[in-house]
C-alpha positions, 0 to 999 in steps of 0.5 A: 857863616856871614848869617850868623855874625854879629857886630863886635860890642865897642866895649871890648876895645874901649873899657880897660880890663883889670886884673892881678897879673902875679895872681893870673900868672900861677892860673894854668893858661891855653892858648888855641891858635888857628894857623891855617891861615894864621890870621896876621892880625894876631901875630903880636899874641902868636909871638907874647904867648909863646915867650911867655912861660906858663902856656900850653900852646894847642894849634887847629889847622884851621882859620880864625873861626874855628867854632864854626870850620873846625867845631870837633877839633876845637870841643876836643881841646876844651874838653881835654883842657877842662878835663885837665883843671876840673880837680883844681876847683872846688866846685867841679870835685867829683861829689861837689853839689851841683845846680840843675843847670850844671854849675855849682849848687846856688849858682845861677839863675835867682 
């Protein structure tokens, strides 16, 4: 696994993320938590999500790496959770036009 990691970009930790919270807390939210181990780390958003209203909560017997302990579990929950919002968005509607790569018609590569 070690092979194939990579650095941490240091933007994430130092550019500010802006964003509407009223408008993000009517989007549905997931969250995957890995507890075996459950990565200590974390237990700040372990503990912010599940006193939040609005979350689905999934839990993976798994450590903090799942795409790569638990690949099957993890594609089965973005699966199903995607599955769940594919009708709420316009271009995901059964009969929406669709580009080669998958995403809606004139998405993408120019």
């Amino acid at each position: 696994m070690e092979r194939r990691q990579t650095p941490q970009p240091g933007g994430t930790y130092e550019e500010a993320l802006h964003f509407d919270g009223g408008r993000w807390a009517t989007r549905p939210r997931t969250y995957v938590d890995c507890t075996a181990p459950a990565l200590p780390t974390i237990d700040l958003s372990r503990r912010l999500v599940r006193s939040q209203p609005g979350w689905e909560l999934v839990e993976l017997a798994t450590g903090h790496d799942p795409m790569v302990s638990a690949p099957d579990e993890l594609v089965a929950v973005l699966l199903e959770v995607a599955g769940r919002q594919a009708g709420r968005w316009p271009c995901c509607r059964q009969g929406a036009a669709r580009s080669a790569h998958g995403g809606p018609a004139g998405a993408g590569a120019a």
